[in-house]
Jmol script that loads the backbone (N, CA, C; Angstrom):
load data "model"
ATOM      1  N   UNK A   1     140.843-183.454 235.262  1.00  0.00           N
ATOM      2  CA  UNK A   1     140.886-184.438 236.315  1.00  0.00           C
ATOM      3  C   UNK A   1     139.799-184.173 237.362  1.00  0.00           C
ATOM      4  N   UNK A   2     139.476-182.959 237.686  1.00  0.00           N
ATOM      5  CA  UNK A   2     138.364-182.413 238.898  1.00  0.00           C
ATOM      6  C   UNK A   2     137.018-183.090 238.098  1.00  0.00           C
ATOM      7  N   UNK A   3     136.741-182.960 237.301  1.00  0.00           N
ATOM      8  CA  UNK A   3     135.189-183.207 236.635  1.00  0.00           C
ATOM      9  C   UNK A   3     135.256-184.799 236.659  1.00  0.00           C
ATOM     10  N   UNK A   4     136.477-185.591 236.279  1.00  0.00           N
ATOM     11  CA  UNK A   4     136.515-187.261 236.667  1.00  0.00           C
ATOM     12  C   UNK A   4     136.170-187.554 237.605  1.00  0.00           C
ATOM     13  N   UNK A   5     137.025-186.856 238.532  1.00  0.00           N
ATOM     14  CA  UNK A   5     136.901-187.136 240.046  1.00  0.00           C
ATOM     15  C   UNK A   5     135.246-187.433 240.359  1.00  0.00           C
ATOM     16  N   UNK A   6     135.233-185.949 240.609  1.00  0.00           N
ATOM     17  CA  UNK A   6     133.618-185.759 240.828  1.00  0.00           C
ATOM     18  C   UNK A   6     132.489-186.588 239.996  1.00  0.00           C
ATOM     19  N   UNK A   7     132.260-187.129 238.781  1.00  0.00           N
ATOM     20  CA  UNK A   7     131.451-187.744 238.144  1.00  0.00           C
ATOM     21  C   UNK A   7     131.945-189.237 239.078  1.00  0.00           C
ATOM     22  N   UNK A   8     132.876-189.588 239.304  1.00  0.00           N
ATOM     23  CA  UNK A   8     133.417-190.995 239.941  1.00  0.00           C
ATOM     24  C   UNK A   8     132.730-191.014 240.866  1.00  0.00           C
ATOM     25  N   UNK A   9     132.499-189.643 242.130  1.00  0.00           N
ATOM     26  CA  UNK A   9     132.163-190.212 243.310  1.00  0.00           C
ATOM     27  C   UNK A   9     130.794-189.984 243.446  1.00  0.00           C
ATOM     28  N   UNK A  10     130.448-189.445 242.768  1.00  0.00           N
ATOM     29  CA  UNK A  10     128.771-188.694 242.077  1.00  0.00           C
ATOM     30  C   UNK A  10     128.298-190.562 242.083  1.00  0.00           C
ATOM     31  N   UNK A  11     128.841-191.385 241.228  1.00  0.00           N
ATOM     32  CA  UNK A  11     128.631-192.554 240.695  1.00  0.00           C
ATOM     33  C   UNK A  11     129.004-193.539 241.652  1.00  0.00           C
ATOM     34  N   UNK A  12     129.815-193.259 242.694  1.00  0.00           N
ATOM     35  CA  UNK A  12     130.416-194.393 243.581  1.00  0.00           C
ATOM     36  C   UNK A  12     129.119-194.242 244.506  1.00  0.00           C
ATOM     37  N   UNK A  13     128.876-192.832 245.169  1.00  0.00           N
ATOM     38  CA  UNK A  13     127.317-192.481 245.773  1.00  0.00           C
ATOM     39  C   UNK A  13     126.602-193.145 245.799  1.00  0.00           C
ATOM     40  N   UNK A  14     126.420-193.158 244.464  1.00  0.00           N
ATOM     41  CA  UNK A  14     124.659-193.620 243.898  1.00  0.00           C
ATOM     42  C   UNK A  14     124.913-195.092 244.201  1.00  0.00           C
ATOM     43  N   UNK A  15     125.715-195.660 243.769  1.00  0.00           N
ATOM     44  CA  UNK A  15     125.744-197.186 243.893  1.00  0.00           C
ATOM     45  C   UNK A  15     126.152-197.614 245.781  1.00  0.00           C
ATOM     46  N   UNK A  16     126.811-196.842 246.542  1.00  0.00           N
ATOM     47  CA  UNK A  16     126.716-196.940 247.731  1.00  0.00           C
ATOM     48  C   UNK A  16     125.296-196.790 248.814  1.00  0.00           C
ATOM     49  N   UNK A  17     124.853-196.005 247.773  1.00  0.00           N
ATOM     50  CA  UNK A  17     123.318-195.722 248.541  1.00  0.00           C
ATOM     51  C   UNK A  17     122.184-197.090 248.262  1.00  0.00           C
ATOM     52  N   UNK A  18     122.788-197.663 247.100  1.00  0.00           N
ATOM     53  CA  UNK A  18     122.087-199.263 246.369  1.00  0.00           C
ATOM     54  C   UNK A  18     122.135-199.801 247.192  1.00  0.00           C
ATOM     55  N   UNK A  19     123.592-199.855 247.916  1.00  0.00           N
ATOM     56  CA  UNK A  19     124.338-200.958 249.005  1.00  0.00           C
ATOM     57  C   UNK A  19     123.593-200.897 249.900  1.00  0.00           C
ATOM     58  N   UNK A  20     123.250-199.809 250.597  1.00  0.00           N
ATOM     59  CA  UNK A  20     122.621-199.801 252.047  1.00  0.00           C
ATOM     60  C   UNK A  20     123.556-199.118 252.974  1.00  0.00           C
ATOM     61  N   UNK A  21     124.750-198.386 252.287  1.00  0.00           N
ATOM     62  CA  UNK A  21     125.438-197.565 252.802  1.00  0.00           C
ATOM     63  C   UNK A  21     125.484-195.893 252.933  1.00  0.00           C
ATOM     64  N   UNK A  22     125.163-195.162 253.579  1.00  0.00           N
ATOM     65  CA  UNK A  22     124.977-193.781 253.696  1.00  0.00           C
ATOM     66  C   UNK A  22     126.126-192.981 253.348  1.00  0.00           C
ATOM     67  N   UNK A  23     126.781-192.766 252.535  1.00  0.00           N
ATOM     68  CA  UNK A  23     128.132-191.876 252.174  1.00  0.00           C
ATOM     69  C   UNK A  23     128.226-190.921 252.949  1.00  0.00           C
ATOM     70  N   UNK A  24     127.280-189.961 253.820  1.00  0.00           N
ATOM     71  CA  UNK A  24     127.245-188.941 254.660  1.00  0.00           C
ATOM     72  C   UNK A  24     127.708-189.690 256.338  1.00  0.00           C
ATOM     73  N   UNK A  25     127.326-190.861 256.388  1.00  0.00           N
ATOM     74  CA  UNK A  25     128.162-191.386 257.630  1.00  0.00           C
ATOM     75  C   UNK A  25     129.043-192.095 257.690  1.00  0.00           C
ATOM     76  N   UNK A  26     130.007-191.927 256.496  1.00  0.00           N
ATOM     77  CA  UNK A  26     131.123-192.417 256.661  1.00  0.00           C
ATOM     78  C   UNK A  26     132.071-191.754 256.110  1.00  0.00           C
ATOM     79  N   UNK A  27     133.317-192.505 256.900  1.00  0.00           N
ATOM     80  CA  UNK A  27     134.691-191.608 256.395  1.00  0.00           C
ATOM     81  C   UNK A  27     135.286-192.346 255.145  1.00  0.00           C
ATOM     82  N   UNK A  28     135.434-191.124 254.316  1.00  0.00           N
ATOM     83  CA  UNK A  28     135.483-191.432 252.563  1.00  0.00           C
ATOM     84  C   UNK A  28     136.987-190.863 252.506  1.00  0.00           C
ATOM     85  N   UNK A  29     137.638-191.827 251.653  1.00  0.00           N
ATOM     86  CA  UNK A  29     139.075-192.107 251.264  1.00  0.00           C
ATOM     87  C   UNK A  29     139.093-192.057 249.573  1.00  0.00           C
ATOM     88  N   UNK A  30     139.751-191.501 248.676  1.00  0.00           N
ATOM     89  CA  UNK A  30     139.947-191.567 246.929  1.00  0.00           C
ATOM     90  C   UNK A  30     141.383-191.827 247.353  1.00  0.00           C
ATOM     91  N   UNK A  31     141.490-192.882 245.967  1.00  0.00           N
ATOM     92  CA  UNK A  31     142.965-192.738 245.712  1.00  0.00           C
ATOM     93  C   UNK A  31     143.015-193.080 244.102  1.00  0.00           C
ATOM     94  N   UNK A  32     143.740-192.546 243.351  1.00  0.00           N
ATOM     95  CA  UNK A  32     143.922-192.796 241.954  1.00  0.00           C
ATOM     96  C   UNK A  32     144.738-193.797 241.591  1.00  0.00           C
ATOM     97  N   UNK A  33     144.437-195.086 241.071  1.00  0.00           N
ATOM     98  CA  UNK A  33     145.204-196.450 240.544  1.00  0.00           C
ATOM     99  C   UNK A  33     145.484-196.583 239.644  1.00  0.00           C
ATOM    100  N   UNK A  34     147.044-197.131 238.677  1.00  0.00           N
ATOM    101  CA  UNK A  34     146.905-196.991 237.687  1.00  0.00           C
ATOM    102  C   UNK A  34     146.600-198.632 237.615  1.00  0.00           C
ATOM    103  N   UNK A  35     146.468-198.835 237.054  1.00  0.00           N
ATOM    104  CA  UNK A  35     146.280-200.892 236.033  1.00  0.00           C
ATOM    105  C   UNK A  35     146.492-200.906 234.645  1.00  0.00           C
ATOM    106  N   UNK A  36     147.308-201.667 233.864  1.00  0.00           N
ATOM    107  CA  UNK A  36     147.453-201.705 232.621  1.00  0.00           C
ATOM    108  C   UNK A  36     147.282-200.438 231.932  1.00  0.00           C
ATOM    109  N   UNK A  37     147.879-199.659 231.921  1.00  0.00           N
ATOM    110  CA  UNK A  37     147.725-198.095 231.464  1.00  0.00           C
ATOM    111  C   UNK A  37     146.297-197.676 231.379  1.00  0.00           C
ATOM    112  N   UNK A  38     145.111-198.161 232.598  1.00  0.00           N
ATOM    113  CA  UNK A  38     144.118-198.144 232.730  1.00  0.00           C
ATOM    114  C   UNK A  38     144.095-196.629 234.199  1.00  0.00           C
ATOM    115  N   UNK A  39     143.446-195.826 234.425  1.00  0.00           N
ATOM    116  CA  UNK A  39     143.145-194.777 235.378  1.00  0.00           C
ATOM    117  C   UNK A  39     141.910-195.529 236.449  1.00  0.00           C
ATOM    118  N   UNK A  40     142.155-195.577 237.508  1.00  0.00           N
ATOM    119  CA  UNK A  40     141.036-196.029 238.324  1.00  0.00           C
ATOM    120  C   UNK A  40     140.661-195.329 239.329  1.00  0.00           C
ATOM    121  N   UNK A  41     139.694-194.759 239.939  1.00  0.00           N
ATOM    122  CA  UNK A  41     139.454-194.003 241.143  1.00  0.00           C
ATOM    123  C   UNK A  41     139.174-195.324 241.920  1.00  0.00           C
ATOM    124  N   UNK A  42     139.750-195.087 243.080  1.00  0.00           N
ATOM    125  CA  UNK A  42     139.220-195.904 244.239  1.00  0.00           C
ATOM    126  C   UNK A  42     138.896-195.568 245.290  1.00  0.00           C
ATOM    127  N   UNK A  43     137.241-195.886 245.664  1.00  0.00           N
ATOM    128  CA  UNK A  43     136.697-194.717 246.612  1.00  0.00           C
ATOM    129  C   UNK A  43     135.985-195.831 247.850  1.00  0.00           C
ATOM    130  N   UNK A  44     136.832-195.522 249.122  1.00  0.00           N
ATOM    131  CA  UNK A  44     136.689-195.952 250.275  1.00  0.00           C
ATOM    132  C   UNK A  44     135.814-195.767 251.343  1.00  0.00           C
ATOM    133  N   UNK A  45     134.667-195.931 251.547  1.00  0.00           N
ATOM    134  CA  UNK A  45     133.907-195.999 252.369  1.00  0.00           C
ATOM    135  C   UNK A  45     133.927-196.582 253.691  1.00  0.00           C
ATOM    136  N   UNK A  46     134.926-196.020 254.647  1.00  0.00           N
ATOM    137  CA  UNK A  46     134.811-196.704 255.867  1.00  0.00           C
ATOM    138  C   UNK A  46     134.049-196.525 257.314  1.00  0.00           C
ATOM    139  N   UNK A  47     134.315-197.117 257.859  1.00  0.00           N
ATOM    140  CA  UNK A  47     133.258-196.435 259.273  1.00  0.00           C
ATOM    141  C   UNK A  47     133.903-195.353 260.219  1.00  0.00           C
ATOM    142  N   UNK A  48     132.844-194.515 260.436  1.00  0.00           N
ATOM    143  CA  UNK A  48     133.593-193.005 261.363  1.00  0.00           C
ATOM    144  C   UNK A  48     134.271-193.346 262.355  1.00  0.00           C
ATOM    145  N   UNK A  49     134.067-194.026 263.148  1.00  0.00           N
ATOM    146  CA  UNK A  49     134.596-194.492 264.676  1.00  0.00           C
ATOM    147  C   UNK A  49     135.270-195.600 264.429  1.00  0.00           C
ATOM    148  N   UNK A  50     136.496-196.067 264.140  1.00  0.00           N
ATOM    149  CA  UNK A  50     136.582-197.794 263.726  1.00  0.00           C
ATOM    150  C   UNK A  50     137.250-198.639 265.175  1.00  0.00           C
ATOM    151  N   UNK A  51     137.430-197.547 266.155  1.00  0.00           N
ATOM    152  CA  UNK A  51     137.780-197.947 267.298  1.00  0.00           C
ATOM    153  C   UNK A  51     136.902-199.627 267.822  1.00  0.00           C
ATOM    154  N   UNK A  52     137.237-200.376 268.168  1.00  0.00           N
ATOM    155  CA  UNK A  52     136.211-201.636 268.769  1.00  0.00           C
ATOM    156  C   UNK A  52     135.933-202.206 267.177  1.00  0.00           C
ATOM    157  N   UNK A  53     135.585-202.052 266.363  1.00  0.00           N
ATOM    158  CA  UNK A  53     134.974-202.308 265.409  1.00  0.00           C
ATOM    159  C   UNK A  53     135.910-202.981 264.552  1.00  0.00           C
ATOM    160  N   UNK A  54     135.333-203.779 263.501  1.00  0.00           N
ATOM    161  CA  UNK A  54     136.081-204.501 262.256  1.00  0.00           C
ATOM    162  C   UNK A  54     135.072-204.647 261.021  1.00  0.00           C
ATOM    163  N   UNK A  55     135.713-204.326 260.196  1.00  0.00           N
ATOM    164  CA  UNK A  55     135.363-204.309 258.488  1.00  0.00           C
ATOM    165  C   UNK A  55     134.162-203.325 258.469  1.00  0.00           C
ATOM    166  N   UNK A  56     133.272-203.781 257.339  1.00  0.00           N
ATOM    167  CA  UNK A  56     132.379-202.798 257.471  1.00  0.00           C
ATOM    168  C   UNK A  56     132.613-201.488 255.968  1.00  0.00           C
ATOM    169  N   UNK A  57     133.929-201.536 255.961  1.00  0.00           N
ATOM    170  CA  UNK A  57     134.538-201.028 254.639  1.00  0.00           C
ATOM    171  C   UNK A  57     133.472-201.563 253.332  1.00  0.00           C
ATOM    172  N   UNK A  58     133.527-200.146 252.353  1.00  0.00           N
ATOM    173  CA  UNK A  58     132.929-200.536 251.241  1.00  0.00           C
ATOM    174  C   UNK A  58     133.723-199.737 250.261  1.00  0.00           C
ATOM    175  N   UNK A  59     134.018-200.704 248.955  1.00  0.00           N
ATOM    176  CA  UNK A  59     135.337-199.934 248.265  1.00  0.00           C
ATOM    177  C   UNK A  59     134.529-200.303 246.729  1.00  0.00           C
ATOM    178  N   UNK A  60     134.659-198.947 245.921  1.00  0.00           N
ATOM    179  CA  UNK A  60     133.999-199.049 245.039  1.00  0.00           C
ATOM    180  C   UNK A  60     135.066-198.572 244.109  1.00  0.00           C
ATOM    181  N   UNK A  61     135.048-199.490 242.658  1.00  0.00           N
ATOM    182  CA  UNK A  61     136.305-198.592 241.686  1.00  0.00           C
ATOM    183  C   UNK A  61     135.213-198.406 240.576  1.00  0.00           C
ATOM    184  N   UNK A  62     135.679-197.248 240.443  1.00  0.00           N
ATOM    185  CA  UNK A  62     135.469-196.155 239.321  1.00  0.00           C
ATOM    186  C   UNK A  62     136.687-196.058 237.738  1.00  0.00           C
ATOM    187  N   UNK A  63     135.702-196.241 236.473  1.00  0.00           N
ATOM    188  CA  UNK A  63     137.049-195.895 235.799  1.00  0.00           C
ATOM    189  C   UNK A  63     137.318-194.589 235.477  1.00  0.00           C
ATOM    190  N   UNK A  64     138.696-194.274 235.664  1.00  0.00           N
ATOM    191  CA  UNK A  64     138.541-192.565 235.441  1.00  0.00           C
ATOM    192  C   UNK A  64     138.181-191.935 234.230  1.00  0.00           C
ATOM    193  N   UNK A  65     138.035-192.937 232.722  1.00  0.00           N
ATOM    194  CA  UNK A  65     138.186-192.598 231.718  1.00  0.00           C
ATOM    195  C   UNK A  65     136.502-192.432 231.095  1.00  0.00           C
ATOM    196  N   UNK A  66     136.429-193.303 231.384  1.00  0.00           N
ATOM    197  CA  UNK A  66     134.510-193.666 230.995  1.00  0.00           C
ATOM    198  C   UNK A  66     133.198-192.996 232.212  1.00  0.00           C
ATOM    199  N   UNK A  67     134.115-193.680 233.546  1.00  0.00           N
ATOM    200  CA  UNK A  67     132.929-193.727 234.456  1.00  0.00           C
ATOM    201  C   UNK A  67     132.056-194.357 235.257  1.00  0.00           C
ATOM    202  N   UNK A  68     132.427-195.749 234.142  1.00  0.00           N
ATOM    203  CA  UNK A  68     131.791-196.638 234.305  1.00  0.00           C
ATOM    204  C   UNK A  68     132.198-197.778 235.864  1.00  0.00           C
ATOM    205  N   UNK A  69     131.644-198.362 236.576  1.00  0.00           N
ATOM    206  CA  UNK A  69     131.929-198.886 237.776  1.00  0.00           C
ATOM    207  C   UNK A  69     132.701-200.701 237.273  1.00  0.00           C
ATOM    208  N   UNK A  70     133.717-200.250 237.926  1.00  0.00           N
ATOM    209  CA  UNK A  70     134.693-201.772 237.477  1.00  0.00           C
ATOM    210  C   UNK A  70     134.234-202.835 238.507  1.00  0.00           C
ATOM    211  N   UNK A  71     134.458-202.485 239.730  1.00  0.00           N
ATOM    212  CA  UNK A  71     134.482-203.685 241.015  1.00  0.00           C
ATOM    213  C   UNK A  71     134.018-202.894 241.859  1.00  0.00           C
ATOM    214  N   UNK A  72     133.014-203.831 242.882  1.00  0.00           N
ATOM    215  CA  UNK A  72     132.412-203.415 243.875  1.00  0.00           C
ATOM    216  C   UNK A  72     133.426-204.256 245.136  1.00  0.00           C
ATOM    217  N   UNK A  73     134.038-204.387 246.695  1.00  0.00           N
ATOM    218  CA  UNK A  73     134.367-205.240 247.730  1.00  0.00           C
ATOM    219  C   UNK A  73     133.381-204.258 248.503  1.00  0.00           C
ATOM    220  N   UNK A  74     133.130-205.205 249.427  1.00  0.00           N
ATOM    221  CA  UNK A  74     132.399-205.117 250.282  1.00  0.00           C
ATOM    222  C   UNK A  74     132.973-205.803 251.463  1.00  0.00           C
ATOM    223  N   UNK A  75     133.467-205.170 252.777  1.00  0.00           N
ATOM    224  CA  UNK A  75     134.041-205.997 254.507  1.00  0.00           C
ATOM    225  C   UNK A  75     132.836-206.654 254.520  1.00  0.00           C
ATOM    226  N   UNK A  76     133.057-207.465 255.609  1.00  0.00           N
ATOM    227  CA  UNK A  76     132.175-208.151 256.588  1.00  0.00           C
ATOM    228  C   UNK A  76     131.561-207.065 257.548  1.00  0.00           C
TER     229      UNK A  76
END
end "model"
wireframe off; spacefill off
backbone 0.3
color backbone group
């Protein structure tokens, strides 16, 4: 499960850094989903300070099995 993990967010990274989002300035959330006896990492990218602020969230799913990136959301 540690080597999933890590290849997931290794991969959520890279495609967050595509976005225009810095993974080092923001506060990062995993949570493991199941779907149709499917494994999903879901890795949360939100903003450090969210005080005053709204959306801005970037949520990237990962499959735990492959690797491969399922769905990108993106806040306002």
């Amino acid at each position: 499960m540690a080597v999933s993990l890590d290849q997931a967010v290794a991969s959520a990274n890279k495609q967050a850094v595509l976005l225009g989002v810095d993974p080092h300035n923001r506060s990062i959330s995993i949570h493991e989903c199941a779907t149709n006896g499917t494994s999903v990492w879901r890795i949360n990218y939100g903003v450090k300070n969210p005080i005053g602020r709204r959306g801005g969230d970037l949520i990237i799913d990962i499959d735990a099995d492959s690797g491969c990136l399922r769905q990108i959301l993106k806040g306002q």
